[in-house]
C-alpha positions as CSV (number, residue, x, y, z in Angstrom):
1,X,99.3,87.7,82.0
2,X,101.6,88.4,78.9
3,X,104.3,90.6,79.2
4,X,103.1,94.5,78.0
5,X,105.1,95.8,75.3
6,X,105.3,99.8,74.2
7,X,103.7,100.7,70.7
8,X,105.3,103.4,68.9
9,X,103.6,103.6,65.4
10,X,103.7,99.7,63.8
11,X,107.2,99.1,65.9
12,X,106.9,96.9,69.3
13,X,109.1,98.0,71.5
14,X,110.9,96.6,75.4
15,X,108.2,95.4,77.7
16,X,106.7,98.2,79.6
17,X,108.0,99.0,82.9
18,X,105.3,98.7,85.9
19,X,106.2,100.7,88.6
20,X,105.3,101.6,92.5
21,X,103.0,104.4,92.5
22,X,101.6,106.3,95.7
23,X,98.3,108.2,94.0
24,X,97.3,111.2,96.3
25,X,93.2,111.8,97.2
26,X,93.1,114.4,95.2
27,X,93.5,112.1,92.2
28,X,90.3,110.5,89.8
29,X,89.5,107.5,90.8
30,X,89.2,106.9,86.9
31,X,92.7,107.7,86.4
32,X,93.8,105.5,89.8
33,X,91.9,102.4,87.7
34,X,93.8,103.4,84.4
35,X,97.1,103.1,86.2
36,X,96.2,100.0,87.9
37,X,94.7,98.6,84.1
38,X,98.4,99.4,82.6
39,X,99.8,96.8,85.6
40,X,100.9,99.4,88.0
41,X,101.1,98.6,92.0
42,X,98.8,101.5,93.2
43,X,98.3,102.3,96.8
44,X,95.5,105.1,97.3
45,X,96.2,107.6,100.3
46,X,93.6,107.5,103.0
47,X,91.8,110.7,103.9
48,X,93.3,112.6,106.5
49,X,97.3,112.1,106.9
50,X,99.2,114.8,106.7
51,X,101.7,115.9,104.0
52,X,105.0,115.2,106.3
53,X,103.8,111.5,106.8
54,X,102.9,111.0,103.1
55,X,106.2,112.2,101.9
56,X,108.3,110.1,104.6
57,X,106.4,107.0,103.4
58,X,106.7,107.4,99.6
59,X,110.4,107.8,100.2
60,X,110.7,104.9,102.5
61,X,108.2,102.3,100.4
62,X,110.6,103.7,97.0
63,X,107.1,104.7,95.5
64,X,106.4,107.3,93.1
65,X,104.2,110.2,94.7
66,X,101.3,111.2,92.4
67,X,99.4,114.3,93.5
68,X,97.6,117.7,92.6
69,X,98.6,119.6,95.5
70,X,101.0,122.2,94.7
71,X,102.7,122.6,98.6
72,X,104.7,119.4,97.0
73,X,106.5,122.2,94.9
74,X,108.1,123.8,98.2
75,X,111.5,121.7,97.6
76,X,112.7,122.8,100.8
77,X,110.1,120.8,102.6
78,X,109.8,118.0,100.3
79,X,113.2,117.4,98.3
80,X,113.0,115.2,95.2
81,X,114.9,112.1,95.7
């Protein structure tokens, strides 16, 4: 696969970063397929863990946690790191 590159008008710019993504239930699955299209490593959440064990393993696997729940927001139980 070529490397991606960012287009900003007619200028190319770096090659796109892919990154380590952690997509919540709650999200499309159209959306999960868009990210994964773009060459991002997407892991889907199964149905039924609960929010303390889905914030322990994005912090431990380094991913970034995509969701649409807002008891994410409470920063004293889930700290951004």
């Amino acid at each position: 696969m070529p490397p991606r590159f960012l287009k900003l008008g007619g200028l190319t710019l770096l090659p796109a970063p892919k990154f380590r993504l952690l997509a919540d239930e709650n999200l499309s699955e159209k959306f999960i397929d868009w990210l994964r299209s773009q060459g991002h490593d997407v892991i889907v959440k199964p149905k039924g863990l609960s929010n303390g064990f889905l914030y322990a393993f994005a912090v431990k696997s380094r991913r970034i946690f995509f969701t649409r729940d807002d008891n994410f927001l409470d920063q004293g139980r889930y700290p951004a790191v």
